[in-house]
N, CA, C and O atoms as a GROMACS GRO file, in nm:
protein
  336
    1UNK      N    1  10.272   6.298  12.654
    1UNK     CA    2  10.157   6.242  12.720
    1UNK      C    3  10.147   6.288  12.864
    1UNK      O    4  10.040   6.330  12.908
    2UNK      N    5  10.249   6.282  12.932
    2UNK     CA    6  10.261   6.336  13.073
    2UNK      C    7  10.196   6.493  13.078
    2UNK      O    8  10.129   6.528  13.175
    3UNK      N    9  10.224   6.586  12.963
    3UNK     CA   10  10.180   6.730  13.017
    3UNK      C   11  10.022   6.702  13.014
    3UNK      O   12   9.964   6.753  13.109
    4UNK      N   13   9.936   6.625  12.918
    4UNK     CA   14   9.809   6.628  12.888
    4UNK      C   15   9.766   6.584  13.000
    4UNK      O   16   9.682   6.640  13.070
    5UNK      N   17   9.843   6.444  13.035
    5UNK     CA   18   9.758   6.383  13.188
    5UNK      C   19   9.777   6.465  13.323
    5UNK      O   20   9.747   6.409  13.428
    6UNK      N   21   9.837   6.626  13.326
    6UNK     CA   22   9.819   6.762  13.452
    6UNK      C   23   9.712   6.793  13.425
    6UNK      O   24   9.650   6.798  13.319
    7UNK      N   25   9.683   6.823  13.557
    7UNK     CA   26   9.579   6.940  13.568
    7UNK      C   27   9.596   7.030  13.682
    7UNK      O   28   9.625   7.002  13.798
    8UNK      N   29   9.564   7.180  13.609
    8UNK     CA   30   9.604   7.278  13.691
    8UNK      C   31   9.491   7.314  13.760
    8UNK      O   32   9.374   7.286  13.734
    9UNK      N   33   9.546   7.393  13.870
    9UNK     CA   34   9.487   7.466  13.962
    9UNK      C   35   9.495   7.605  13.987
    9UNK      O   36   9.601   7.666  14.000
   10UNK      N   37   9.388   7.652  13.992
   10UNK     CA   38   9.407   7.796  13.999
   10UNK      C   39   9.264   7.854  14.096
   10UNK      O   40   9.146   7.824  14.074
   11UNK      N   41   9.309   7.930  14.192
   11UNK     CA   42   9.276   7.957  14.292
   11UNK      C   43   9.226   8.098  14.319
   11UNK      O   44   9.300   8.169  14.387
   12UNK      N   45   9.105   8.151  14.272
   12UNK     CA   46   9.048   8.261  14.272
   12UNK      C   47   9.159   8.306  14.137
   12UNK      O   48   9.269   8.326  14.189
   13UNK      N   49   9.163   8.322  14.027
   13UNK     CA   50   9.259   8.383  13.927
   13UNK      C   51   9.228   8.500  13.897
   13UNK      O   52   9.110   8.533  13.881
   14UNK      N   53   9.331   8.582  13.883
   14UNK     CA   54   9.273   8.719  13.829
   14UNK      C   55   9.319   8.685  13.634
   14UNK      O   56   9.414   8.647  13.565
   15UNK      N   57   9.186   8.728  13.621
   15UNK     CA   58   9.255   8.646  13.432
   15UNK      C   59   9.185   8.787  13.365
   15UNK      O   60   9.167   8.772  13.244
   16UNK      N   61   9.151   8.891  13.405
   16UNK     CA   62   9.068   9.004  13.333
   16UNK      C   63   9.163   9.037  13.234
   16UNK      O   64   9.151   8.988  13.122
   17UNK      N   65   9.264   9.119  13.263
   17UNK     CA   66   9.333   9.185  13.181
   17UNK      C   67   9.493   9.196  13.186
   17UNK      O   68   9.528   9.152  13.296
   18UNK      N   69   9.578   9.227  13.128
   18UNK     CA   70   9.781   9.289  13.108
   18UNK      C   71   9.775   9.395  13.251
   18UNK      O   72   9.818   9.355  13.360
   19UNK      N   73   9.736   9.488  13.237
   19UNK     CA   74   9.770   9.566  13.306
   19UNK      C   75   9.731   9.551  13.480
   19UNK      O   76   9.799   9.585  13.576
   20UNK      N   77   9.586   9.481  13.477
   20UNK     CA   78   9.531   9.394  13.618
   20UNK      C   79   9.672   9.314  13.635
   20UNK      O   80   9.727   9.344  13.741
   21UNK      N   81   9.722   9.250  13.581
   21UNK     CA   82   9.846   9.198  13.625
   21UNK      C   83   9.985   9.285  13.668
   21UNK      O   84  10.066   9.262  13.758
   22UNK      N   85   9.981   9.369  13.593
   22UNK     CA   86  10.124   9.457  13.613
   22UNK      C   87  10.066   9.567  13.738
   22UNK      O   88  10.164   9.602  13.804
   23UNK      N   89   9.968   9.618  13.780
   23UNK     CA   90   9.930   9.670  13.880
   23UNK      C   91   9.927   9.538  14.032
   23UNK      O   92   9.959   9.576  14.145
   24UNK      N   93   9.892   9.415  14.008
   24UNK     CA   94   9.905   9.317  14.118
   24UNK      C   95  10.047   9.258  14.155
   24UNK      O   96  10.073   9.189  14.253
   25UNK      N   97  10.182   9.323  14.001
   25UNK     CA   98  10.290   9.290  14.075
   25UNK      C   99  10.345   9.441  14.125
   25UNK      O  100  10.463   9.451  14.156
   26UNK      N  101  10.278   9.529  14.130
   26UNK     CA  102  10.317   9.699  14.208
   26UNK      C  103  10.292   9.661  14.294
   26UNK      O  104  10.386   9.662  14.374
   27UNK      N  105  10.166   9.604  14.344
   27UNK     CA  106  10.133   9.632  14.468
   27UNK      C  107  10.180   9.524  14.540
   27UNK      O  108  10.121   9.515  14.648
   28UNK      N  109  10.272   9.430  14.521
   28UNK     CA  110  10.342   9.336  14.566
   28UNK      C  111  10.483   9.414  14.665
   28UNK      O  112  10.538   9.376  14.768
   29UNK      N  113  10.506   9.536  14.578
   29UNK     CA  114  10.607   9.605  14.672
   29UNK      C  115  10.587   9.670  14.754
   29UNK      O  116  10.530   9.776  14.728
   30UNK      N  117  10.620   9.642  14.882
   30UNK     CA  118  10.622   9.795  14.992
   30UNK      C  119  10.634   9.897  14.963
   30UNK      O  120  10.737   9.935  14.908
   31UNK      N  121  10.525   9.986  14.994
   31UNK     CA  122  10.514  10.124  15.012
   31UNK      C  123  10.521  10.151  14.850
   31UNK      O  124  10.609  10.226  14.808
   32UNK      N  125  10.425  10.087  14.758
   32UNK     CA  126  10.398  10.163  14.644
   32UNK      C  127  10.269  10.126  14.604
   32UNK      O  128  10.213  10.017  14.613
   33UNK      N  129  10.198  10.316  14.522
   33UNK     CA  130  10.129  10.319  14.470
   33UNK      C  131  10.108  10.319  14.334
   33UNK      O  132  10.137  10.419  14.268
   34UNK      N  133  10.057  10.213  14.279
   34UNK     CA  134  10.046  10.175  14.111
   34UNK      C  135  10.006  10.272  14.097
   34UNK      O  136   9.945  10.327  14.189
   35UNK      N  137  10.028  10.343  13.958
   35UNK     CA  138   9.996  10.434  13.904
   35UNK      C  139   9.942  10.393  13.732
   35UNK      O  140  10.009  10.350  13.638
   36UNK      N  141   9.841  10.415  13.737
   36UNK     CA  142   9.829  10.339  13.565
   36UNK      C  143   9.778  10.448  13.488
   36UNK      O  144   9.685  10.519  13.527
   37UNK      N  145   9.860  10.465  13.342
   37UNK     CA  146   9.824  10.553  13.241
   37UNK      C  147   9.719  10.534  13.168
   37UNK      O  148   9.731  10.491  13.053
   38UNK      N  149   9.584  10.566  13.227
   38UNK     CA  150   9.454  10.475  13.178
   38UNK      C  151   9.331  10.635  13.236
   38UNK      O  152   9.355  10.748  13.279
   39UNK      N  153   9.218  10.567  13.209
   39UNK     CA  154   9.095  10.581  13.238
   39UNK      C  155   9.079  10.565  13.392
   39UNK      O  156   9.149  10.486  13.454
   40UNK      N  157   8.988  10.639  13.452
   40UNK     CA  158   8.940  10.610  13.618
   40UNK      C  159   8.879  10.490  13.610
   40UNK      O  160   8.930  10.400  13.677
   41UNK      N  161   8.772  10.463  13.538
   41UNK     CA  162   8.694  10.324  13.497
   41UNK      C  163   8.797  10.241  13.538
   41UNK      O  164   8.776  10.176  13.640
   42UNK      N  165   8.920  10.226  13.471
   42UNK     CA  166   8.988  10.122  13.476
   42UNK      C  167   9.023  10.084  13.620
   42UNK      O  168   8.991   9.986  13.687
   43UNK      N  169   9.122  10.223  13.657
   43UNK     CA  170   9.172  10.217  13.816
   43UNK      C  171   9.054  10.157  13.937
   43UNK      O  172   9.079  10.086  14.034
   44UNK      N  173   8.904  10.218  13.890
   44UNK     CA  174   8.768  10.178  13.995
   44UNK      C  175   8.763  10.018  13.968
   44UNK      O  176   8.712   9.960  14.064
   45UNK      N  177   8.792   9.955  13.892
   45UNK     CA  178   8.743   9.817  13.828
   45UNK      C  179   8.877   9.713  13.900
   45UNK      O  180   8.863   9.597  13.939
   46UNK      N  181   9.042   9.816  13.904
   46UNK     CA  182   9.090   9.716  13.972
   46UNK      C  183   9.099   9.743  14.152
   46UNK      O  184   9.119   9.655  14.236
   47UNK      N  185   9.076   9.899  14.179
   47UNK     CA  186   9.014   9.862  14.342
   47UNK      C  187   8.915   9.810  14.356
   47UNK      O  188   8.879   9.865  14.460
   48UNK      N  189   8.811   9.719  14.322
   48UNK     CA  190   8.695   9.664  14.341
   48UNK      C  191   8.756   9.552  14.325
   48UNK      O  192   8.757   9.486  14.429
   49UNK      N  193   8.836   9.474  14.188
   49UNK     CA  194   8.880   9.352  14.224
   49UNK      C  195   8.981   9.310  14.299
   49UNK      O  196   8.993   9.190  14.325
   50UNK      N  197   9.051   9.385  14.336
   50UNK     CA  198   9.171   9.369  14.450
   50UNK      C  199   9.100   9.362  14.622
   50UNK      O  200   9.127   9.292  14.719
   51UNK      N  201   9.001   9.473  14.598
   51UNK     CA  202   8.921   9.435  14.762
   51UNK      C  203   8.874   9.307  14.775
   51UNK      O  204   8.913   9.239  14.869
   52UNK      N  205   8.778   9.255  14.679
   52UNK     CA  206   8.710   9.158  14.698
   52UNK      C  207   8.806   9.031  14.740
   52UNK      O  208   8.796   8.957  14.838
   53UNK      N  209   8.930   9.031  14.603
   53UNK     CA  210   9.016   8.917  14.663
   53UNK      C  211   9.088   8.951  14.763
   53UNK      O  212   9.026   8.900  14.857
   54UNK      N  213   9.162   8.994  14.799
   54UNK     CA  214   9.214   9.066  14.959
   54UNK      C  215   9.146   9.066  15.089
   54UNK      O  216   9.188   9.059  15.205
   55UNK      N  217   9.010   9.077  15.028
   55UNK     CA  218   8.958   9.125  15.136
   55UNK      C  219   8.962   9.237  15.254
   55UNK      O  220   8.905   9.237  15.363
   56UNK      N  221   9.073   9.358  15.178
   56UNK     CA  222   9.089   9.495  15.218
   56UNK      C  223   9.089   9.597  15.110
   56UNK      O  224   9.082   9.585  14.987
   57UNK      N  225   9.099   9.705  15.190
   57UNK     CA  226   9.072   9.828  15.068
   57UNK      C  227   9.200   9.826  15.012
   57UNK      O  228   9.291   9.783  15.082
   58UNK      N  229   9.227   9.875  14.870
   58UNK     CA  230   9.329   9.872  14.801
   58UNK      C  231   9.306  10.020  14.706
   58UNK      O  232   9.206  10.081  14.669
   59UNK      N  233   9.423  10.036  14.694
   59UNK     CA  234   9.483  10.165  14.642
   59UNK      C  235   9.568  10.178  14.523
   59UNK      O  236   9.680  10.130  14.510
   60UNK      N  237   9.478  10.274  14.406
   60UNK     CA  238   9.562  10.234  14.279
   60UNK      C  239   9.540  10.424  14.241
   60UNK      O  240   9.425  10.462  14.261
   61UNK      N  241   9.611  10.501  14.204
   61UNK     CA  242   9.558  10.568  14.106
   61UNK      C  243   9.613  10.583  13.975
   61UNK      O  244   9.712  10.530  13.924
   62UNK      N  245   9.507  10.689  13.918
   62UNK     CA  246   9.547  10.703  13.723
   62UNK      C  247   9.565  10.825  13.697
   62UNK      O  248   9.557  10.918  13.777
   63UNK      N  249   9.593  10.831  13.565
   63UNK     CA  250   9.618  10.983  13.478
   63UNK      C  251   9.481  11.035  13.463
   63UNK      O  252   9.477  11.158  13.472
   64UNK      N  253   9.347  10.967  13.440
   64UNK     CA  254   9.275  11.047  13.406
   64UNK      C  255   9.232  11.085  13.265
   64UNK      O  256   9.170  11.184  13.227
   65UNK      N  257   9.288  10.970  13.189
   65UNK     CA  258   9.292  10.980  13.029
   65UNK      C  259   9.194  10.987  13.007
   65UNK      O  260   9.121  10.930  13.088
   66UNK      N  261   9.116  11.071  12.869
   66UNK     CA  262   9.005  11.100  12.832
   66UNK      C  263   9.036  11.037  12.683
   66UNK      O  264   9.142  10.982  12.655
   67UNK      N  265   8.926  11.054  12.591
   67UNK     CA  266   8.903  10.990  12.478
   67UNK      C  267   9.045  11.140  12.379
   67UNK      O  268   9.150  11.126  12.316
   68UNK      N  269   8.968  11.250  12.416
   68UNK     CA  270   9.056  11.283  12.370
   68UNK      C  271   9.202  11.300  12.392
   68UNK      O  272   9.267  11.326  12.291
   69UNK      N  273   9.273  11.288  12.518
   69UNK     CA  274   9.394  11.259  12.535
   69UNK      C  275   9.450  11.156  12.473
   69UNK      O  276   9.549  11.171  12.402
   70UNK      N  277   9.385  11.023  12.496
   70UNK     CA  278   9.404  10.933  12.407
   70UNK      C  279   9.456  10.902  12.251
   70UNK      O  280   9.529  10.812  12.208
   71UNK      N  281   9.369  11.042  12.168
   71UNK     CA  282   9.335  11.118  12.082
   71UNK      C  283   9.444  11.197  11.987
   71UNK      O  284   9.472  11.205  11.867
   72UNK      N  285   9.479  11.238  12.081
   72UNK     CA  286   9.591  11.396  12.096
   72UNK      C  287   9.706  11.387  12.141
   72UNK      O  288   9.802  11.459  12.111
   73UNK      N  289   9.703  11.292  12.221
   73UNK     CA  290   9.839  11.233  12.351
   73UNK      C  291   9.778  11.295  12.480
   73UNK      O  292   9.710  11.397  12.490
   74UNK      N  293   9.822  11.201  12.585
   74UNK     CA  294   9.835  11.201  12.699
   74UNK      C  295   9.928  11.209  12.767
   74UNK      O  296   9.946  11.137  12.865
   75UNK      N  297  10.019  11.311  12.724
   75UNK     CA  298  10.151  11.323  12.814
   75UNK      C  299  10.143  11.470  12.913
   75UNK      O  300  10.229  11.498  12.997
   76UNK      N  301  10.064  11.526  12.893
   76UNK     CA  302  10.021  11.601  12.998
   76UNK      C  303   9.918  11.566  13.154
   76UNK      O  304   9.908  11.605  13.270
   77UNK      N  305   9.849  11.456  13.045
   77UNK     CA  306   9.743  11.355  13.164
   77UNK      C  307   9.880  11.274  13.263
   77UNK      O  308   9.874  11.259  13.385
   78UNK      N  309   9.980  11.238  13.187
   78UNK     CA  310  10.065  11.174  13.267
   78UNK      C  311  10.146  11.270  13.371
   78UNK      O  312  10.166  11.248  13.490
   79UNK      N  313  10.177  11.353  13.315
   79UNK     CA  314  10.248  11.428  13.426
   79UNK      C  315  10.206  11.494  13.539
   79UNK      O  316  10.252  11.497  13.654
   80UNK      N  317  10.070  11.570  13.465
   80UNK     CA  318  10.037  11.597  13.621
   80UNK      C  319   9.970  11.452  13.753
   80UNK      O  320   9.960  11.445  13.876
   81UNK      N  321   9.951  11.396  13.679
   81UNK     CA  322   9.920  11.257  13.726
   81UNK      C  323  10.037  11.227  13.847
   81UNK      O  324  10.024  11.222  13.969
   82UNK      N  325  10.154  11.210  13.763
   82UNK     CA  326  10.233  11.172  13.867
   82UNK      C  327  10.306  11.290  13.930
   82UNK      O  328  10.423  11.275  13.966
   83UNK      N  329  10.244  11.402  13.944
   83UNK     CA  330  10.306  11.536  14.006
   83UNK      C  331  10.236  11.526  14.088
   83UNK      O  332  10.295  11.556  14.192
   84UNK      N  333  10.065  11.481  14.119
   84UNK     CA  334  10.001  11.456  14.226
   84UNK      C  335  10.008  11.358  14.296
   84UNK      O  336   9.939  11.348  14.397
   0.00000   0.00000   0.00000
């Protein structure tokens, strides 16, 4: 009865997506840039929601995955990714 009678609070939440989360605990560390094995779409969608809540510019980049990497594999999208 006690858990039903809480109520939570949550304070601007980021609830979009897995990886919106695992990129907000990267950027929790000094001096690192998330790097996510994804689409640009994706990376543009979480610098737009990280500015807004921050209220500064924020910095993420990606591999650059295409439908067909996706497709085929993306282990070439990954490497040069993180070679740049």
């Amino acid at each position: 009865e006690q858990n039903f009678a809480r109520t939570a609070l949550t304070v601007n939440p980021a609830k979009a997506c897995q990886p919106l989360g695992a990129v907000f605990a990267a950027v929790g560390f000094e001096s690192t840039l998330p790097f996510v094995h994804g689409s640009q779409g994706c990376v543009a969608y979480y610098r737009s929601h990280f500015s807004r809540h921050f209220k500064e510019p924020s910095s993420c980049v990606s591999s650059s995955m295409t439908e067909d990497a996706a497709v085929f594999g993306g282990l070439n999208n990954m490497i040069d990714g993180l070679a740049n």
